[in-house]
N, C-alpha and C positions, 0 to 999 in steps of 0.2 A: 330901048335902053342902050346906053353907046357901055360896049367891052372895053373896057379900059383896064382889066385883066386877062385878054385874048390873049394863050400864050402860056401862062403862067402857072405854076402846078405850087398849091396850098396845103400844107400839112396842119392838122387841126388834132393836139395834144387834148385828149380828155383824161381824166380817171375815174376814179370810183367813186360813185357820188354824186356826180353830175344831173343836172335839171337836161331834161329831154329839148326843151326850150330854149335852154342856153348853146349846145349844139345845132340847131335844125334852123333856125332864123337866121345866125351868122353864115353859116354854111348856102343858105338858099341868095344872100346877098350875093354870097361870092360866087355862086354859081351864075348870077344873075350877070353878073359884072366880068363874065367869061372864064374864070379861072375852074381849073381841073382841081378838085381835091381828096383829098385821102384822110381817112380819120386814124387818128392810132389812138391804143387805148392801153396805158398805161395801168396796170394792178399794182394796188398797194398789198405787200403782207402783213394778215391778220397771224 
């Protein structure tokens, strides 16, 4: 697979709530396509 995000550093904004699946697929793309990423995780107050 050609990196066409060699390089690149990805910040992936979740919150509370979130499908496991909507994080872990995007994230495996972008890993795949080279880029370094960081999840933040965002808490809502109850």
């Amino acid at each position: 697979m050609e990196q066409k995000l060699q390089g690149k550093k990805v910040a992936i904004l979740v919150t509370d709530g979130f499908e496991q699946v909507e994080l872990t697929e995007p994230q495996q793309a972008l890993i795949d396509a080279g880029a370094e990423t960081k999840i933040i995780l965002r808490k809502t107050k109850k």
